[in-house]
C-alpha positions as CSV (number, residue, x, y, z in Angstrom):
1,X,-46.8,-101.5,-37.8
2,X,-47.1,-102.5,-34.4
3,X,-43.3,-103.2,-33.9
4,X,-42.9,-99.9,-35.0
5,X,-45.3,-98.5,-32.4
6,X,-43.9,-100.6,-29.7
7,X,-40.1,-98.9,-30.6
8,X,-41.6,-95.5,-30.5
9,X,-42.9,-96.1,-27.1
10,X,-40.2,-98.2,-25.8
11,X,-38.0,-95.3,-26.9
12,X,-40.0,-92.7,-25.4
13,X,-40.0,-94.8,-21.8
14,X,-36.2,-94.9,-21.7
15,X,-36.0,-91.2,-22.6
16,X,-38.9,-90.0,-20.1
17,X,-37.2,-92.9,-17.2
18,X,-33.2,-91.5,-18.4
19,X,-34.4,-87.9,-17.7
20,X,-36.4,-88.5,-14.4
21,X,-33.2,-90.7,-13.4
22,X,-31.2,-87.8,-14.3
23,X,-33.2,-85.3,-12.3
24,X,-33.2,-87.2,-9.0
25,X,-29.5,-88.4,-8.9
26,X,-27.4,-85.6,-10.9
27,X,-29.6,-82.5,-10.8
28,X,-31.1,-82.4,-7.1
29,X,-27.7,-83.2,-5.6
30,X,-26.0,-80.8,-7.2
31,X,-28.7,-78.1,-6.2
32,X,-28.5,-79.5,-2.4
33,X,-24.9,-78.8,-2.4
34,X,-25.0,-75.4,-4.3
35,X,-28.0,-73.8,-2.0
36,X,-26.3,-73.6,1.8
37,X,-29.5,-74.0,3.8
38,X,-30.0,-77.4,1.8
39,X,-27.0,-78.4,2.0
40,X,-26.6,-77.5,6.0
41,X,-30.2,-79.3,6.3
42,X,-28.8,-82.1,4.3
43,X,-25.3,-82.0,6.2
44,X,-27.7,-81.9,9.9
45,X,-29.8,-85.1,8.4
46,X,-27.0,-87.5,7.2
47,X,-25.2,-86.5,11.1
48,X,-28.4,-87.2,13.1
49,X,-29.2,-90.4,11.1
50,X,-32.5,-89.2,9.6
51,X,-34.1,-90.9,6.9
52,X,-36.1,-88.0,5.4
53,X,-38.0,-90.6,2.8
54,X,-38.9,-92.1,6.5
55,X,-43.0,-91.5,6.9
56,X,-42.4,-92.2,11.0
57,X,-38.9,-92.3,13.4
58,X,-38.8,-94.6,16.6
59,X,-34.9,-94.9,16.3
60,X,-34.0,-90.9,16.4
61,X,-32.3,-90.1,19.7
62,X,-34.4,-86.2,18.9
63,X,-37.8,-88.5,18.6
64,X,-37.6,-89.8,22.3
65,X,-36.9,-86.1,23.3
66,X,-39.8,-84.6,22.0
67,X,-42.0,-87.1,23.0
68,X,-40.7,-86.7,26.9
69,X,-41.0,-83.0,26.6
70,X,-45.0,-83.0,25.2
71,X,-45.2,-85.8,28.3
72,X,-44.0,-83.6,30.5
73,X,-46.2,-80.4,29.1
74,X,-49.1,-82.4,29.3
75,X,-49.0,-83.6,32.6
76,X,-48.8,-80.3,34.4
């Protein structure tokens, strides 16, 4: 009776996991590339070298600029 429970939720794991795998790498690619302001974003952020799963960027050329610009706002 336990095998049987452990099948039943080893089953229901692989389905739930085979869906959620399906949904990031099949069904959100294909709706960035069908939508043209997702795909243009997505187009902007593979040329530009973003990361958008990034939480900070030290290495984006865009970065640096923004941080000399607020320097240079909050100085004056």
């Amino acid at each position: 009776m336990n095998e049987e429970r452990l099948a039943v939720r080893l089953k229901k794991f692989v389905l739930v996991m085979g869906t959620a795998l399906a949904f990031v790498y099949v069904f959100l690619p294909m709706l960035t590339n069908s939508v043209g302001i997702l795909h243009r974003m997505s187009v902007y952020l593979d040329k530009n070298g973003i990361d958008p799963s990034r939480y900070y960027y030290t290495d984006v050329e865009q970065v640096q600029d923004a941080e000399d610009y607020l320097r240079m706002v909050l100085r004056q």
